[in-house]
Structures are given as structure tokens and as C-alpha cells.
C-alpha positions in Angstrom: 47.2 100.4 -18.4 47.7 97.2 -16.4 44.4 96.3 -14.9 45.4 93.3 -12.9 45.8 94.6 -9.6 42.5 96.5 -9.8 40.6 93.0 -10.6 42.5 91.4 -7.7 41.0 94.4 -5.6 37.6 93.7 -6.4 37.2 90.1 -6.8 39.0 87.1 -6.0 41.8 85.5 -8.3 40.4 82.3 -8.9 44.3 81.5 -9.3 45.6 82.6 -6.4 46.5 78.7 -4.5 47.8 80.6 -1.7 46.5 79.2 1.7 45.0 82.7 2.4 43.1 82.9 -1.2 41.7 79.4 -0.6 40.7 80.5 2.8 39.1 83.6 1.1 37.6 81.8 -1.7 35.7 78.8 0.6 34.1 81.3 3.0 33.0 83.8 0.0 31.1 80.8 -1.3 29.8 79.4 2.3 28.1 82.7 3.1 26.8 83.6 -0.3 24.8 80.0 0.0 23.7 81.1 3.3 22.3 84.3 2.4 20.4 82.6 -0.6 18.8 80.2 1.7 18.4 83.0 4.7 16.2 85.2 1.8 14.5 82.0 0.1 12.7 81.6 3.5 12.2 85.4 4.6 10.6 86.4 0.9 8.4 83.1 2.2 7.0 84.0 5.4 6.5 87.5 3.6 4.7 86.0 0.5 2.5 84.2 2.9 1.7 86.9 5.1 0.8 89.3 2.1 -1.2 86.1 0.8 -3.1 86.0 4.3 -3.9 89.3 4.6 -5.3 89.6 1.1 -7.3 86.2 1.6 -9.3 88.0 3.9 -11.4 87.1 6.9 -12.8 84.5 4.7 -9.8 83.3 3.2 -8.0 79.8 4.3 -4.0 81.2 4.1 -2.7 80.6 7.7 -1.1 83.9 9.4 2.4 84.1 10.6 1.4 82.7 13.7 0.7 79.5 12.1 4.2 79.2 10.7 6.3 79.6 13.3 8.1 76.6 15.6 7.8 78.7 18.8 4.4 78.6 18.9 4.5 74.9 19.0 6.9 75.1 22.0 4.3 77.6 23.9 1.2 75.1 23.0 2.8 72.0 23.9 1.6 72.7 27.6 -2.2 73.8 26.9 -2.5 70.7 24.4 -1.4 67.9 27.1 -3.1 69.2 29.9 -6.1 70.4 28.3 -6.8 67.0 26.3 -6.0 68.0 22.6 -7.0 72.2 23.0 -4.2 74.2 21.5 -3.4 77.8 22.1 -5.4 80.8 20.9 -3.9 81.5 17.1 -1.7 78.4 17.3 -2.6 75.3 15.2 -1.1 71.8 14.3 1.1 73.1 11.8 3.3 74.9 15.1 4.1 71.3 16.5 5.0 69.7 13.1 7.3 72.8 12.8 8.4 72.2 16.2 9.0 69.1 15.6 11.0 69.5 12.3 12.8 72.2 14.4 13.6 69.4 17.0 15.0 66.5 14.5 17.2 69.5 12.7 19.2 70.7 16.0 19.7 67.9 17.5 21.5 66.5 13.9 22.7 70.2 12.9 23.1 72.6 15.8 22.0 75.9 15.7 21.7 75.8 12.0 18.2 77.1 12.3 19.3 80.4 13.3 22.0 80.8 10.5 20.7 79.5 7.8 16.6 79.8 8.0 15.2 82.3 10.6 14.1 85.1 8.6 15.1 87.4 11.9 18.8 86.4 11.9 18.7 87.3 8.0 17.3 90.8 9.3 20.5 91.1 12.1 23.1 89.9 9.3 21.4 92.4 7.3 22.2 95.2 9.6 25.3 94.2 10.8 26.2 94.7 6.9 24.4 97.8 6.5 26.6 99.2 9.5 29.9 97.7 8.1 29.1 99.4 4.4 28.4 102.9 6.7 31.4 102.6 8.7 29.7 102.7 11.9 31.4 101.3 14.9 29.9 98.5 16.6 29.9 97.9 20.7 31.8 95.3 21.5 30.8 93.6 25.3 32.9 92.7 27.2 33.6 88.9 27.8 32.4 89.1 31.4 29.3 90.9 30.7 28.3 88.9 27.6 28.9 85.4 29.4 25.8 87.1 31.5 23.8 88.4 29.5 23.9 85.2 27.5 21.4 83.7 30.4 18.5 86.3 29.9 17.2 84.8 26.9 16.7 81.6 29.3 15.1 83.8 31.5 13.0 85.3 28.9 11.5 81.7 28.0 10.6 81.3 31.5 8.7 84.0 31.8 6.8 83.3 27.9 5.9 80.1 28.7 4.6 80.9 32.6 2.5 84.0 30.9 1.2 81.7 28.4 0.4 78.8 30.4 -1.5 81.4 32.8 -3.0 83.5 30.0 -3.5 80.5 27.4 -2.8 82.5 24.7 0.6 84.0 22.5 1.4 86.2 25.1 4.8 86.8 23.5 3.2 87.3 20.5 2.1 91.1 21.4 5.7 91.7 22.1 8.1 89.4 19.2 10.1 91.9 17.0 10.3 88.8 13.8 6.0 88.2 14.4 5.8 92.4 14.2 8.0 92.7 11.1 7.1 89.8 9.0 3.6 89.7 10.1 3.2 93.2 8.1 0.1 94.4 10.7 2.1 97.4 10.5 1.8 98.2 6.7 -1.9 96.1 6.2 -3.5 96.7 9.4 -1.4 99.9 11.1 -2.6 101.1 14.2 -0.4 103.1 16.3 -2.5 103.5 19.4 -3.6 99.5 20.0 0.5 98.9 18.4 2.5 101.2 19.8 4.1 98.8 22.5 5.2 96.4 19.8 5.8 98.4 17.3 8.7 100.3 19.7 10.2 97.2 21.0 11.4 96.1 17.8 12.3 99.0 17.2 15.0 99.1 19.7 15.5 95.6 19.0 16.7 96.4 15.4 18.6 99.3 16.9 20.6 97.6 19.2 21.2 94.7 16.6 22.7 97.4 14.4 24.8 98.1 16.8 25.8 94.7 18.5 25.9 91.8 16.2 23.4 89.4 16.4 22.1 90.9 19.6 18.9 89.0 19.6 20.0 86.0 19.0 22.9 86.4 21.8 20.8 87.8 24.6 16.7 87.5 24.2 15.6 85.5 21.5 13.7 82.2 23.7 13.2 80.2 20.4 17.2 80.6 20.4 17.3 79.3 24.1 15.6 76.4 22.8 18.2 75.6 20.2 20.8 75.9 21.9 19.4 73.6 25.0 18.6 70.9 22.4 22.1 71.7 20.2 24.3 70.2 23.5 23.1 67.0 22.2 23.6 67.6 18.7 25.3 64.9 16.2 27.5 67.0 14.2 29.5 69.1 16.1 32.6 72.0 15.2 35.4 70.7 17.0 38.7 72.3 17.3 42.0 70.1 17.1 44.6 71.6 19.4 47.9 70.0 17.5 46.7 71.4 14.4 45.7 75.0 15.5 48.6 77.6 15.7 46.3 79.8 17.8 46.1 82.5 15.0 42.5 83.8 16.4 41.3 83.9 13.0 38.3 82.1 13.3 37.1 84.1 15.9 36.7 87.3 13.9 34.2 86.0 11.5 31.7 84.6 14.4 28.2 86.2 14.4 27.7 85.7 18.1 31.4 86.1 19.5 32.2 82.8 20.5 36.0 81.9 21.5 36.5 79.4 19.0 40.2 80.0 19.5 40.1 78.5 22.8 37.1 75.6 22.6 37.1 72.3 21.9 33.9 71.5 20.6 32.6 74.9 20.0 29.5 76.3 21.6 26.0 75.3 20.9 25.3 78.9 21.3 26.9 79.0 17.6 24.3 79.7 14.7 26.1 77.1 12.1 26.9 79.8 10.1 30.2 77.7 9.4 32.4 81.2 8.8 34.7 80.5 12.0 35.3 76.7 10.2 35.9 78.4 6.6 38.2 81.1 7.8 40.9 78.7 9.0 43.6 78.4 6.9 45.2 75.5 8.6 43.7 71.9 7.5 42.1 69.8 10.4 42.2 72.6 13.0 38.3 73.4 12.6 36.4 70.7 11.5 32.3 69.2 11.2 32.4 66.0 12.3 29.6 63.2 13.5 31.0 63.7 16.9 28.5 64.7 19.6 29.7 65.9 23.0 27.8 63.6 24.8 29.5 60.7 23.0 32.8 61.7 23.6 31.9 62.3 27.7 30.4 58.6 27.5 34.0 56.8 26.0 35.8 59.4 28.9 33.3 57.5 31.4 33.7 54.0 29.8 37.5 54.5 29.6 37.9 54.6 33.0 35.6 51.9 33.8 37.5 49.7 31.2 40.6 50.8 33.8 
């Protein structure tokens, strides 16, 4: 019995020098090195909140709270105007995570949300899930999505007005990644005080099932943040029009639907994932270079004072 075509089937011929296989082959590789790193740091903000909560009240392991960058975005206002006070259940650890947060966009993009928030390694999560059950996913429509898109601005507006006014983690009641990882619900469970939060993610991971990356598209602030500071990042995927035959291909792998197809640097709103890059069989279509926006708009502007 010839077995070949079965192995071709299930894994990938490692001989196959087709521009297809090679294709096949580089993105395979990408995303299995993203997923490593996506579960390194979720089985680490785990391990420390199962360390905290078995510390103790006496114990000196931080909480979840401590180990997040946003909470160094919603302090940053309390600590200057209040002369060094930060935010109730913030401490200095949220602005040197802020700050690492910072230094890595504006160099990398959105690789934060691809490649280390433990949240977006919860969405990819289900997106596979629903692929391996065969469930259909809702597509928005271009139009609609292009809105939508703005809410998560708006959504940081209104967490950092509540916790100027409240000076405290207002959002923190409410944050689907601070309710799941934090693991109140399986050390401290309390349905009554809870509830709120507890559905709210709920229907956050539903709707995520169903739309891909739907946090991270529409609501997630931390992700408004990123892709604010990403217009100005150094290495940027840009799209070479002579080179690109307009195949679409890249645009089918995108976590957050972005029209690769038709950009020419493509989105900050991207993740970094890097799939749309690896999917494209044809050489120097899609490519990471140290080639920021900003500096390209700058040689525009000097060109024409040069002429």
C-alpha cells in the first residue's frame, strides 16, 4: 500500500520546493513560534496569580493588577497631578511595563497583541476551537467594521475619565483578560458581588468565538493604545505594488481583517502576527522593513522642497 499521498495529507513534504509548499512551510513555522511565546506568557500571568492567591493576605506576590501595562496607562494621570500617588491596586511595576510596552510598539507594531497578550492567545484559541467544530464565523461587513473599529477609542476615553474621576481601576471591575486570568472566579467565586464581570466576559468570549479577534478589533483600549503609538512605529509591513499580482492571499490569513491586498504600508491596527507576510508566495510583495511611515511622508515633504 503506497502511503505517500496519505503523509502529504497530513504533514508537509519537506521536499516539495514548490512556491506554494514554501509558502506553506514558512507560515506553519511563524505561527507555531507565536503560539509558544502567546502560551509561555499566559501559563505566566496564571502561575503568578495562583502564586498570589496562595501567598495570602500576608504574602508579597503582586496580583494581576500589578502586571499589566494598562494599568500604567490609567495611573499615569493620578501620579503627575497628585505628586508621586498612584492608583488604588496599581504600583511601579505598571509604568515600567508601560514603558517596556511603549519602547516595543513604537520599534515593532502591534506585536504586543500577537505575540504576548495572554487575551489575544484566548481569541486565537477560540477562533481555532470554532474552525476544528465547523462553525461558521460572522463576517462584518467592510463598512460596518471601519466603524466599529473607533469604539475601542471611545472605550479608552471613557476608562481613563472614570478613573481620573473615581481614582481607582474602574475598568478593572469590568476587563474580560483581569476576570479570566485573575482566577477570582475559581479562588475567590462570588456570584452576587461578580455577576457583572463575570457575564461581560462571558459575551466577550462568545462573540470572539464567533468574530475573530473581536476584542482586539472593536473594544480592547490597551489595543487603542497600540495602535495610536504603532503609526510611528520603525518596522513597518509594506506592500510593493510591482511585485504583487493581487492574488488576495494574504488577506485570508489576517486575524483582524485588514486589506493587505490593497495597502501600502499595512495598518497599525495589525497584531504582527506576520501570517499575511508568510502567506505570500511572491518574493518582495510583502515585506518587514525599517521603514516607518512617518519617514517616508518626511522624504515626500523634503522632495518637494528640494523641487
Amino acid at each position: 500500500m503506497n502511503t505517500q499521498p496519505v503523509l502529504k495529507s497530513l504533514f508537509l513534504d519537506l521536499n516539495d520546493r514548490t512556491p506554494v509548499a514554501r509558502r506553506q512551510r514558512r507560515l506553519a513555522w511563524t505561527q507555531h513560534a507565536r503560539h509558544l511565546v502567546q502560551l509561555a506568557f499566559a501559563a505566566f500571568i496564571l502561575a503568578g496569580s495562583v502564586a498570589h492567591y496562595l501567598a495570602g493576605e500576608n504574602g508579597n506576590t503582586a496580583s494581576i493588577d500589578a502586571l499589566c501595562p494598562f494599568g500604567g496607562v490609567e495611573t499615569m494621570w493620578r501620579l503627575v497631578t497628585s505628586g508621586g500617588q498612584f492608583v488604588s491596586r496599581t504600583h511601579l511595576s505598571n509604568l515600567v511595563l508601560l514603558a517596556g510596552l511603549v519602547v516595543g510598539t513604537l520599534l515593532a507594531g502591534g506585536a504586543f497583541c500577537g505575540w504576548v497578550c495572554p487575551f489575544g492567545a484566548v481569541q486565537d484559541l477560540l477562533n481555532w476551537l470554532r474552525i476544528r467544530l465547523h462553525v461558521k464565523p460572522i463576517e462584518v461587513p467592510a463598512r460596518l467594521d471601519a466603524v466599529l473599529r473607533y469604539v475601542r477609542f471611545m472605550v479608552l476615553a471613557l476608562v481613563l475619565y472614570q478613573t481620573i474621576v473615581q481614582t481607582k481601576l474602574w475598568f478593572a471591575e469590568f476587563d474580560p483578560y483581569r476576570t479570566l486570568f485573575g482566577l477570582g472566579w475559581l479562588f475567590e467565586y462570588n456570584l452576587l458581588a461578580s455577576w457583572p464581570a463575570y457575564a461581560f466576559t462571558l459575551v466577550v468570549l462568545a462573540v470572539s468565538f464567533l468574530i475573530e479577534r473581536a476584542w482586539c478589533r472593536y473594544f480592547c483600549p490597551l489595543g487603542s493604545v497600540v495602535s495610536l503609538l504603532g503609526r510611528f512605529s520603525l518596522l513597518r509591513i509594506r506592500r510593493e505594488e510591482s511585485a504583487c499580482k493581487s492574488c488576495q492571499l494574504c488577506n485570508r490569513p489576517c486575524p483582524v481583517r485588514l486589506n493587505v491586498a490593497e495597502s501600502r504600508a499595512v495598518s497599525s491596527n495589525g497584531v504582527g502576527c506576520l501570517a499575511c507576510v508568510e502567506s505570500c508566495p511572491r518574493p518582495g510583495a510583502l515585506t518587514v522593513s525599517l521603514a516607518p511611515t512617518w519617514a517616508s511622508s518626511l522624504r515626500t515633504v523634503l522632495g518637494h522642497k528640494r523641487s
